[in-house]
C-alpha positions as CSV (number, residue, x, y, z in Angstrom):
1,X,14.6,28.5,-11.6
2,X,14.4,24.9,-13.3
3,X,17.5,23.3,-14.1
4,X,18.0,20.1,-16.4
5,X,20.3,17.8,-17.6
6,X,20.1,17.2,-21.2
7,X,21.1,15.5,-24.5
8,X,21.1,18.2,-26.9
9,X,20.8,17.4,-30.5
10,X,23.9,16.0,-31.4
11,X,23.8,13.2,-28.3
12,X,26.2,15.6,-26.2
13,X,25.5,15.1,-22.5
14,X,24.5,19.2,-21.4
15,X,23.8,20.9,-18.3
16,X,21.0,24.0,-18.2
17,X,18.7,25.6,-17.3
18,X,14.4,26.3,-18.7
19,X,13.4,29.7,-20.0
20,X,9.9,29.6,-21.2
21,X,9.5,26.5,-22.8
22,X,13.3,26.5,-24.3
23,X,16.2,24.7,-22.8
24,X,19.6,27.0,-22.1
25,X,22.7,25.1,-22.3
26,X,24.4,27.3,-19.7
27,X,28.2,26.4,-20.3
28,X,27.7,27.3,-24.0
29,X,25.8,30.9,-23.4
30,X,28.0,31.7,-20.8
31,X,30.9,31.2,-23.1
32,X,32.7,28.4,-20.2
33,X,31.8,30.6,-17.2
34,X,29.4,28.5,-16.0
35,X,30.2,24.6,-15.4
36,X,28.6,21.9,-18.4
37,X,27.9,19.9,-14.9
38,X,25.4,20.6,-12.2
39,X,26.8,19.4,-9.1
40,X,29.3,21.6,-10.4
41,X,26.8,24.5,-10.3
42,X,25.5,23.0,-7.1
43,X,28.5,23.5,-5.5
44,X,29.1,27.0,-6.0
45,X,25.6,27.9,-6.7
46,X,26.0,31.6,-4.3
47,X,28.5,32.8,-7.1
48,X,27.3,31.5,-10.2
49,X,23.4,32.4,-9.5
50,X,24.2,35.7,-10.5
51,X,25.5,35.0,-13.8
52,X,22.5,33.0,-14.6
53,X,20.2,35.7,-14.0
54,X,22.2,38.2,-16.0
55,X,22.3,36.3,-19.2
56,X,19.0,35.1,-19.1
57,X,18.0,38.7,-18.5
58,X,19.8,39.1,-22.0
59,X,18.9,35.2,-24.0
60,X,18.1,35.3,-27.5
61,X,16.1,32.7,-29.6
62,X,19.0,31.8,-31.0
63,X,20.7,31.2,-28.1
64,X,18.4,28.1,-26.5
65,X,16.9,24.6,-27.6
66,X,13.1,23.8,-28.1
67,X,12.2,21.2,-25.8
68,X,11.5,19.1,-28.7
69,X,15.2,19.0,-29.7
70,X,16.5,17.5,-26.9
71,X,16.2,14.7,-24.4
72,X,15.8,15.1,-20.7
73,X,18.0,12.9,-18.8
74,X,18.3,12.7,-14.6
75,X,19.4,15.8,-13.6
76,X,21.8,14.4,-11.0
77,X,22.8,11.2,-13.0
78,X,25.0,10.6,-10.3
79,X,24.8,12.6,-7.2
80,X,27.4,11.9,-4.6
81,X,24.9,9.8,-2.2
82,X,21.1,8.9,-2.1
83,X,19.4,8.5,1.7
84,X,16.3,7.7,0.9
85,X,13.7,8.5,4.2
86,X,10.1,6.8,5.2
87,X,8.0,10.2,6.6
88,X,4.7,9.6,6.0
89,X,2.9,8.5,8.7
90,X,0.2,7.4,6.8
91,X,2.5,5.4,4.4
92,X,4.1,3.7,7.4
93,X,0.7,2.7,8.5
94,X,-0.4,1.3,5.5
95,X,2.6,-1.1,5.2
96,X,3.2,-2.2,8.1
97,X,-1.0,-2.9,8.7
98,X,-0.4,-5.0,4.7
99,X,2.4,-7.2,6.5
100,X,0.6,-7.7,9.4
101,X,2.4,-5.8,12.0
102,X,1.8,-2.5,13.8
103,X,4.1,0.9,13.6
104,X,7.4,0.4,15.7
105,X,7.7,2.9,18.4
106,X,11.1,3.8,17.3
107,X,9.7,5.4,14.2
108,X,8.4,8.1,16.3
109,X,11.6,8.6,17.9
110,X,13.6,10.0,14.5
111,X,13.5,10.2,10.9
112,X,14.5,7.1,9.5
113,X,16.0,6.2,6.3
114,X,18.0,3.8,3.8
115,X,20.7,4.0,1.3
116,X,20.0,3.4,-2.2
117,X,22.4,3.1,-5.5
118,X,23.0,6.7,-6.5
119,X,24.1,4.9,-10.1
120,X,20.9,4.1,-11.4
121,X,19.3,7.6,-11.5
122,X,16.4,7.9,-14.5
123,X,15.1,10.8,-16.4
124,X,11.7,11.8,-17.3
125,X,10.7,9.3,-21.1
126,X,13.2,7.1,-20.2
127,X,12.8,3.4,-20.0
128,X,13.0,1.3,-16.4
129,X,13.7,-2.4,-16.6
130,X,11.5,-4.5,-15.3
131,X,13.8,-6.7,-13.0
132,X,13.7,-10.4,-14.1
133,X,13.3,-11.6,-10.5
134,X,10.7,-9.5,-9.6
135,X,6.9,-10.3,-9.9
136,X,5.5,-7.4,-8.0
137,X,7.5,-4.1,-9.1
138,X,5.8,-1.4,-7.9
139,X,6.1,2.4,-8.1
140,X,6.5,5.1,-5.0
141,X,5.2,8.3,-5.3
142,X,7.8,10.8,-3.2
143,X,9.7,14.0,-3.5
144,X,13.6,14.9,-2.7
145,X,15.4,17.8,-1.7
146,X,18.6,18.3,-2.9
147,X,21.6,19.4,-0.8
148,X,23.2,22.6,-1.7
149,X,25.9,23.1,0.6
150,X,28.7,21.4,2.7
151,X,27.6,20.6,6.1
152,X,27.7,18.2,9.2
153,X,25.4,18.3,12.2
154,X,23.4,20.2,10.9
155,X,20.2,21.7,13.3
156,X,17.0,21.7,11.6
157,X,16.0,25.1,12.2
158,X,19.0,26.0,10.4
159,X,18.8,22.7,7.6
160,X,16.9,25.6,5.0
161,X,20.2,27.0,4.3
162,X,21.7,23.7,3.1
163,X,18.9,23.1,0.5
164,X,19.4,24.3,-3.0
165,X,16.1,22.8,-4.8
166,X,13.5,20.1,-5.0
167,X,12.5,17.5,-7.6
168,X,10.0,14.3,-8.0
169,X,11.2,10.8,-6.9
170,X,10.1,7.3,-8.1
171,X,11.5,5.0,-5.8
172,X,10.5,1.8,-7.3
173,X,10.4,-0.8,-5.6
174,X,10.4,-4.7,-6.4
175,X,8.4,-5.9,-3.5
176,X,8.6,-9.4,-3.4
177,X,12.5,-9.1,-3.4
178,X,12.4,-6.3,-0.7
179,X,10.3,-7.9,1.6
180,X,12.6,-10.9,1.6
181,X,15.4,-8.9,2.5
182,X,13.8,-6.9,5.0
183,X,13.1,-10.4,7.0
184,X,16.3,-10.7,8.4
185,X,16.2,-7.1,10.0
186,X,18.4,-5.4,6.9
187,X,17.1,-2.6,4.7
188,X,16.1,-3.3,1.0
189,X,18.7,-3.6,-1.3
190,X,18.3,-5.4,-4.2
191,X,14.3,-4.8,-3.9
192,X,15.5,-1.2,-4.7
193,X,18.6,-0.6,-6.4
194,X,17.8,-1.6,-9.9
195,X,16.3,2.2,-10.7
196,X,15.2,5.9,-9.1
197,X,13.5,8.4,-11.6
198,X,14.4,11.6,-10.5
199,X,13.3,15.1,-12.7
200,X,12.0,16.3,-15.1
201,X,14.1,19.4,-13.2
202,X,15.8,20.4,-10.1
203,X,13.5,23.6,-8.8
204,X,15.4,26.0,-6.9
205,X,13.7,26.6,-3.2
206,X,12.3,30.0,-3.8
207,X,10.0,29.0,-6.2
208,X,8.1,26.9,-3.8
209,X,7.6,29.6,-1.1
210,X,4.1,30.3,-2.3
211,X,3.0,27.2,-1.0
212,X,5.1,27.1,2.2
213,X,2.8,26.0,5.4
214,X,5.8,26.6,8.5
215,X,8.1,24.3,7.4
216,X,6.4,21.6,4.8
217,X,4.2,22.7,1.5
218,X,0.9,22.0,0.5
219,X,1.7,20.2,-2.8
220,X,-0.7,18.1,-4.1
221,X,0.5,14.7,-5.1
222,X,-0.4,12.1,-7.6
223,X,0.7,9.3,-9.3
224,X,-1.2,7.4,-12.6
225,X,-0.9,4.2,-14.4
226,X,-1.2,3.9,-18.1
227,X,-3.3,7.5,-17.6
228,X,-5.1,6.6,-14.8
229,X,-4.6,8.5,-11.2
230,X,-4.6,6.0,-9.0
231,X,-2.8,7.8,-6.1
232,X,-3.2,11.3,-4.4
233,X,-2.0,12.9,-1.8
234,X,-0.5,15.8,0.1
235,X,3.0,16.7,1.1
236,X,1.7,18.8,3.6
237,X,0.7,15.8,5.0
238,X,4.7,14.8,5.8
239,X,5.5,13.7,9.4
240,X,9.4,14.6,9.8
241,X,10.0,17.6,7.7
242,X,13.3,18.0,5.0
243,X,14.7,19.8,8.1
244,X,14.4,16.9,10.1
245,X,15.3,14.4,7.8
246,X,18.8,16.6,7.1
247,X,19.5,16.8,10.7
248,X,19.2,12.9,11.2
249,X,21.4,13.0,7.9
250,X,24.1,15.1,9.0
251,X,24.9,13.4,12.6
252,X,28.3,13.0,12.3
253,X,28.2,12.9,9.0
254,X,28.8,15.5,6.5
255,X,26.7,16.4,3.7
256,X,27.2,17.2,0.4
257,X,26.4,19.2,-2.2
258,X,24.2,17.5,-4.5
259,X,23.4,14.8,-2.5
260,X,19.9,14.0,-2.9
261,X,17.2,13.0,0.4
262,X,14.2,11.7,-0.8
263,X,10.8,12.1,1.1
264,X,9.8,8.5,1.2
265,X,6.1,7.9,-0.2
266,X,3.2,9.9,0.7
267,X,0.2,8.6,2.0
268,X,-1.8,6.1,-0.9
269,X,1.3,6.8,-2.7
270,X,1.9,3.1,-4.4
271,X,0.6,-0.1,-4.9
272,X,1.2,-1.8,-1.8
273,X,-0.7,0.7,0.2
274,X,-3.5,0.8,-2.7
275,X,-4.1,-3.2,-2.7
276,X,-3.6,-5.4,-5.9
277,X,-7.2,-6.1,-5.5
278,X,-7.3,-1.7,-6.6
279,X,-4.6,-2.1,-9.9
280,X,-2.4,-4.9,-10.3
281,X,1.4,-5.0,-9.9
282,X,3.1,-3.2,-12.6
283,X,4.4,-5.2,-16.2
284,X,6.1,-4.1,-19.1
285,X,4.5,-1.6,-21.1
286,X,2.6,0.3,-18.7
287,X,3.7,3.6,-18.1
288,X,4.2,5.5,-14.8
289,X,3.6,9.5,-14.2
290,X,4.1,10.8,-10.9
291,X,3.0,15.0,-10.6
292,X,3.8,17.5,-7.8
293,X,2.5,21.2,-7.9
294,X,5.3,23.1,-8.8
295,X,7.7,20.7,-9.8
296,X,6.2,19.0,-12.9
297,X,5.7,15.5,-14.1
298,X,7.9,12.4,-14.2
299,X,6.9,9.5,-16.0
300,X,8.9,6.1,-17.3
301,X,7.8,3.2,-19.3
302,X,8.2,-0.1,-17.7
303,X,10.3,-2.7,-20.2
């Protein structure tokens, strides 16, 4: 299933799910069984996926929005934490070969990842501020996983069972800013925390099986500018896989449920990688869409 945060159209903040090409608002056709809030649904996902499925065995017309009517919004506008991972190989490559250096051996060693500001979440059509510091904002193609259950040290073999769905990710990423931070050996903070476009939709797990390779998916991955694909790529491709990343995660730490752990970028996936000599650094007005088999598109404006 696909499930979406929403404005419906009287500006109310909703919580639902997709059937077809209409939009359920699942606190309203389950007459307050079902939470207006999906962390909420998140959380006790096991119990309440059965009521889903009954009523929208049953849905009417009448009883679901046209996508037309309403406005997509983050579909965790504020999840509980974002770890953001870098596991692409290729990515780390890239980067590190643009800034002169080599991959550090410790990269091999575990997943590795940052925290990011789980505030400043973005939907699908909505508008990202072009930071008034920044003069090299850039876009990162990547996809998350988000948690679905309560957990700490978790294995990887078993890390399947703790993830309720997937979704796109935009990390952006104000370059300039970030690379100055990372000079004196801390993780980007200010170079990132200004936005993350997550949606359109959370996809639950099964729908991905069909493209399951062991334990990654062959999803193709792109990402244009102003309707132009300027990267591609593979999660297939991935390094560490989501199980990995969530074990790494979880040490000594606990997990919860809609906590969201983005892929970092795939290979090619962004600007940096690509080269301003192959499309310049992004302004206002030009308008990012990242798309993942299976899970949609995302795309923002840049303001």
């Amino acid at each position: 299933m696909k499930f979406v945060t929403f404005y419906n159209p009287e500006g109310q903040l909703r919580a639902g799910w997709l059937s077809g090409d209409r939009v359920v608002d699942m606190n309203v056709v389950s007459k307050g069984k079902l939470p207006n809030h999906l962390i909420e649904l998140i959380k006790n996902h096991e119990e309440y996926m059965d009521v889903i499925s009954t009523l929208n065995n049953k849905l009417t017309h009448l009883e679901s929005f046209s996508i037309n009517e309403i406005r997509l919004t983050a579909p965790l506008p504020k999840p509980p934490s974002f770890r953001d991972f870098v596991a692409f190989e290729t990515h780390v490559k890239n980067a590190t070969k643009r800034s002169g250096g080599t991959v550090a051996p410790e990269w091999y060693e575990m997943p590795m990842f940052y925290f990011s500001n789980a505030n400043a979440m973005k939907g699908t059509n909505e508008e990202v501020k072009h930071p008034a510091k920044c003069s090299r904002l850039d876009y990162e193609l990547e996809m998350a996983c988000i948690i679905g259950r309560k957990g700490k040290n978790i294995r990887a073999e078993e890390a399947e069972e703790y993830i309720f769905g997937f979704t796109i990710l935009n990390d952006w990423s104000a370059r300039d800013i970030q690379m100055k931070e990372m000079k004196v050996l801390l993780g980007p903070a200010k170079g990132k925390d200004f936005a993350t476009s997550i949606g359109p939709y959370i996809v639950t797990k099964d729908e991905l099986e069909p493209y399951r390779l062991e334990d990654k998916y062959d999803l193709e991955m792109t990402a244009a500018v102003n309707g132009k694909i300027l990267s591609r790529g593979n999660f297939k491709d991935i390094y560490y896989s989501f199980g990995q990343m969530i074990e790494r995660a979880s040490e000594e730490v606990t997990l919860y449920p809609g906590d969201i752990i983005g892929s970092g970028t795939v290979g090619f996936g962004c600007i940096m990688e690509l080269g301003p000599e192959t499309h310049r650094w992004l302004e206002p007005g030009d308008e990012v869409e990242l798309t993942i088999t299976g899970l949609g598109s995302l795309k923002n404006k840049i303001v």
